[in-house]
N, C-alpha and C positions, 0 to 999 in steps of 0.2 A: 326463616320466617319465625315469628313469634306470635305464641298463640297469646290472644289479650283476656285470657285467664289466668295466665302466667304471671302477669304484669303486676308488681306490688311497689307499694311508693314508702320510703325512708322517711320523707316530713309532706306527709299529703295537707299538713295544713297551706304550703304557699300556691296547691291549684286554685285557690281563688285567686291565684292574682292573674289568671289567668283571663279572668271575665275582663283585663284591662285590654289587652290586643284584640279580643272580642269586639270590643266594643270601638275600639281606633279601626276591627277592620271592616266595622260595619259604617265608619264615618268612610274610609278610603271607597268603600263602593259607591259610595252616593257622591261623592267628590268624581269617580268617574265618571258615573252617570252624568253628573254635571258637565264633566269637561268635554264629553263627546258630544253630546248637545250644544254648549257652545263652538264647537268645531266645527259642527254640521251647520248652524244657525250663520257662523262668520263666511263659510264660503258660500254659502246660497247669496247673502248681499252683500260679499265684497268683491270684485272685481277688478283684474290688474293684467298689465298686457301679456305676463308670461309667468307659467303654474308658478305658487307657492306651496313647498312642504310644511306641513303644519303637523303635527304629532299627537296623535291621535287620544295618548297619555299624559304625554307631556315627562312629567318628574316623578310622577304617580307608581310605573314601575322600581325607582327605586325604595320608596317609602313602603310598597308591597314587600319586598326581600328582608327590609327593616322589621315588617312585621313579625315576620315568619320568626326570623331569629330571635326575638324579644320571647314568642311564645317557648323557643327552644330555650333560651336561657331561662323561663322560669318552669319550664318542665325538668332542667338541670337542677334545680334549687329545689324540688321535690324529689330528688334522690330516685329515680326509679328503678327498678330493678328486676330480672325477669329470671324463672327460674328454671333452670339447667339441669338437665337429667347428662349424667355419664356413665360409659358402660365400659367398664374396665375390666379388662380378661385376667384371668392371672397370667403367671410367667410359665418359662418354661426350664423342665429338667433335663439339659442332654447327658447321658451317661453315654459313654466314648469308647467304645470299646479296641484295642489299635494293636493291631495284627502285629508281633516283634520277631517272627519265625526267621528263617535263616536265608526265605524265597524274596525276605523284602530288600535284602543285599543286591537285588539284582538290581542292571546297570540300565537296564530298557530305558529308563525313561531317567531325567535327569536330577540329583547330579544318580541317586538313585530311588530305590522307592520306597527306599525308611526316611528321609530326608526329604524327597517329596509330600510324603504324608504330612511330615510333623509341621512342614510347612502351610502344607492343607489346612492343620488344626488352629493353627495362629490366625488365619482368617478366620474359622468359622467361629474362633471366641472374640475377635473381634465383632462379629456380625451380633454378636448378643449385648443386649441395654443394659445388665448388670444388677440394674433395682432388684429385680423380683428374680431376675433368669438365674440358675445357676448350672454349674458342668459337672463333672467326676471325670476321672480316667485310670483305664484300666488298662493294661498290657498284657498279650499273652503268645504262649508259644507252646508248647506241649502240655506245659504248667501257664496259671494266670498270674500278675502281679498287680495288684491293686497301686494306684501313684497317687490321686487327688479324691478324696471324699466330695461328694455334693458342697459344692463352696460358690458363693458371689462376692467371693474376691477374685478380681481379676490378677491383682500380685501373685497371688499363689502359685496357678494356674500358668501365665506368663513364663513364672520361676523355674516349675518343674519342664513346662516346652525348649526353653532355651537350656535347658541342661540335657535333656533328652536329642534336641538338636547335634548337640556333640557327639553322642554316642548314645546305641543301645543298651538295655541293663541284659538283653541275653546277647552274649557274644556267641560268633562261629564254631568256637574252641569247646560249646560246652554242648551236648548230647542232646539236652532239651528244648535248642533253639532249632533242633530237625524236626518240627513238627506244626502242623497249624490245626489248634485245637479250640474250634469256633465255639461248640456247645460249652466247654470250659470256660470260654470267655463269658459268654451269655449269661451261666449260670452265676460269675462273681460278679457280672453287672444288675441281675436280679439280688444278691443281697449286700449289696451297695446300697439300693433303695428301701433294703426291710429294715437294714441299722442307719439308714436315716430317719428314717420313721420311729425306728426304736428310741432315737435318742433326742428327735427335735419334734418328732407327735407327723400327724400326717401331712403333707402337703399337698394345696389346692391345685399346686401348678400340672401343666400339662407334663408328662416323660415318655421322652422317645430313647430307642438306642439308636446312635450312631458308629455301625459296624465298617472298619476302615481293612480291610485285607484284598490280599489276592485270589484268595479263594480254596475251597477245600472238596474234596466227593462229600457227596452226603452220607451219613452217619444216623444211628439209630440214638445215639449220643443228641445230637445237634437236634434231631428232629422233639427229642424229649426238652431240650431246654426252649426253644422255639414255644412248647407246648404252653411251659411254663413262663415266660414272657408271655403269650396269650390271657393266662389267665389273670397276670397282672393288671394287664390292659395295657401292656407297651409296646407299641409298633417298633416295628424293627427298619429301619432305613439304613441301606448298604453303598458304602462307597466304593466302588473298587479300583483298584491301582496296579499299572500296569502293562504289556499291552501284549494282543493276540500272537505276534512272531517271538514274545521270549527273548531268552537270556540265560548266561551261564550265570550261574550261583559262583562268587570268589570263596577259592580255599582261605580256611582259615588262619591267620598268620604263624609261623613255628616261632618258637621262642629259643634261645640260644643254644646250640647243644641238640635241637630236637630233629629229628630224622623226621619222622611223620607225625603226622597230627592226630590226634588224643582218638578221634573215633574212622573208621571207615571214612562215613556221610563228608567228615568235615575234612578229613585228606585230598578229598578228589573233588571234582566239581561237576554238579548235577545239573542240569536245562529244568527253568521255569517258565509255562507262562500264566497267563493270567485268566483263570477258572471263571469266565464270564457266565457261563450257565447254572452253574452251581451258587455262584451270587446271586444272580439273575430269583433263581428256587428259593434263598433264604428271605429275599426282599418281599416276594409272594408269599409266600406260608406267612413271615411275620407280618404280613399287614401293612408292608411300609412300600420304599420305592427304591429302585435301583440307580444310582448313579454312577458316572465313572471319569476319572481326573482326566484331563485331557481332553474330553468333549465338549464340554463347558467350562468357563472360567471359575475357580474356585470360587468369588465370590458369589456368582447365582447359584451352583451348586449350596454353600454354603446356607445362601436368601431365603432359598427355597426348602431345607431341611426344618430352620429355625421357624419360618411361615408355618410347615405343616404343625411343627409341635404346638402352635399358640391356635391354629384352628383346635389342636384335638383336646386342648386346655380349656376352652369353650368359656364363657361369662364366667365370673368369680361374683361382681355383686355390681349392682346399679348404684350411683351415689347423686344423689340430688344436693344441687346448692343452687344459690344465686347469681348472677354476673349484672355488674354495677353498669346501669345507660347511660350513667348520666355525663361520662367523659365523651361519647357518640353525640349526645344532644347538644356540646359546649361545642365539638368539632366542626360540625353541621351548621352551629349558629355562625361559626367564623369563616368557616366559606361564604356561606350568604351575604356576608357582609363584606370581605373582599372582592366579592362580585359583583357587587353595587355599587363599589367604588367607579366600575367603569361605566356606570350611568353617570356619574358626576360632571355637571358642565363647568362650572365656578370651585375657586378653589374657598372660599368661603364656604361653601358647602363639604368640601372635604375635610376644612378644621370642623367644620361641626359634630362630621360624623366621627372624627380620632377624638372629642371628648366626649361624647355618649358614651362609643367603645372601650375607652380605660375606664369610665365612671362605671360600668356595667362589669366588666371584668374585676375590678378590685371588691364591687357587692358578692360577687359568684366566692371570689376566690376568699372574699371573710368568712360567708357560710358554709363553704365546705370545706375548708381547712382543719 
């Protein structure tokens, strides 16, 4: 609905031509009045052995349609125009934070659940518009590894997933992939956003973390970065991966020559499974939601992550413009007028109306051109 204070006209000098269908359609009333009056007058004194349909209009409903349209095309030629409020949200900042510890080796789920994740992640940047939205990604394992700065390039982003797909940057073989060190992570996902800020000014968009692991006890550690994501104002939404009965952890491969492997942890093989309670706790504390791969199809998980960040990004600005009626009023006029045709009895009548219609059409289409 359009309010008619909205309503403003491009060349309001041609509504006067408007007093012309005004006035043809104060001639077509009295033309009806008349014809129904002779209608009533001819069958009170005319008389025949068996009923006569007689039409109570006659031709009249088509010259009405005719009207209509004539007023639509010269309300087209006054250009109207009504005006449009938009409310446009800003985008949104996912910072990704992606569990690379030695527990995501495990086989539970397919092909496992380093591999499942990163597949995770290809949807969920999918699921983002690109304009305004942007990601980051960060990996961690007892140590964090920053991978993608806040960017809306999706090339980037793509680049580093499909290299990551291949392989992890912390392998078996190395000490610090025995460890799942969440508040570590949180804390390099917090100044990810300070040196965005630092270096691009502030952004209006909404940012969530998207924390991808299997899980960890809680920590007086975790509970301090959690804090501090709080006072960011970034919710924390947890994905977790994995599943309740576990799996061995694979030994880490030996390299030629080598008897055992570089540490204890990584010679032997340890049972994980997936810390749903303690995920469950970080999802709470930060403010966000718990999700978990496997229960829902990655993309409404995904749908749903990205939805919560653009509610908590809330209005950015209202933009007011205009949208042009006057292709609506041209449209309208030509159905009318294709609709009338199936009033038509005589095809004399039909050539009359395909010259009106081009002559009318070719005036429109001067003036607005």
């Amino acid at each position: 609905m359009i309010a008619a204070d909205s309503l403003r006209f491009g060349a309001p000098l041609y509504l006067w031509l408007l007093v012309v269908p005004g006035l043809l359609f104060l001639a077509w009333g009295w033309q009806a009045l008349r014809r129904r009056r002779d209608v009533r007058t001819f069958r009170q004194r005319h008389r025949a052995g068996a009923p006569e349909s007689i039409s109570a209009f006659g031709i009249l409903p088509f010259w009405l349609l005719q009207l209509v349209a004539l007023a639509l095309v010269v309300l087209a030629l006054s250009q109207p125009r009504a005006l449009v409020r938009l409310v446009r949200t800003a985008g949104v900042d996912l910072i990704v934070l992606q569990d690379g510890s030695a527990s995501m080796y495990t086989r539970d789920v397919t092909p496992d659940r380093w591999q499942r994740s990163v597949a995770f992640l290809r949807v969920l940047a999918e699921t983002l518009q690109w304009r305004n939205d942007r990601i980051a990604l960060a990996l961690f394992a007892h140590i964090a590894a920053p991978q993608v700065r806040l960017t809306r390039d999706p090339n980037t982003f793509f680049f580093f997933l499909d290299h990551l797909q291949r392989e992890s940057p912390f392998p078996l073989a190395d000490d610090n992939t025995w460890d799942t060190n969440i508040g570590l992570g949180l804390h390099w996902g917090v100044r990810l956003i300070e040196k965005d800020a630092e270096f691009q000014g502030p952004s209006p968009n909404g940012k969530v973390f998207v924390l991808i692991s299997d899980g960890q006890s809680w920590s007086g550690e975790l509970a301090t970065a959690l804090l501090e994501a709080r006072t960011q104002d970034v919710p924390v939404y947890v994905v977790g991966i994995g599943t309740a009965h576990g799996g061995f952890i694979p030994r880490a491969p030996l390299e030629a020559g080598q008897v055992s492997g570089p540490s204890l942890r990584a010679s032997s093989q340890e049972f994980s499974v997936l810390d749903r309670a303690s995920l469950q706790t970080i999802a709470n504390e930060g403010g966000g939601r718990y999700f978990e791969i496997g229960r829902e199809s990655d993309r409404e998980v995904a749908a749903a992550i990205v939805d919560a960040a653009r509610r908590h990004a809330g209005v950015q600005a209202v933009e007011e413009g205009f949208d042009e009626l006057h292709w609506y009023c041209l449209a309208a006029a030509g159905w009318l007028v294709a609709l009338s045709v199936l009033l038509l009895a005589e095809w004399a009548q039909f050539a009359l109306l395909s010259v009106g219609a081009s002559a009318s059409l070719a005036v429109v289409w001067y003036v607005l051109r």
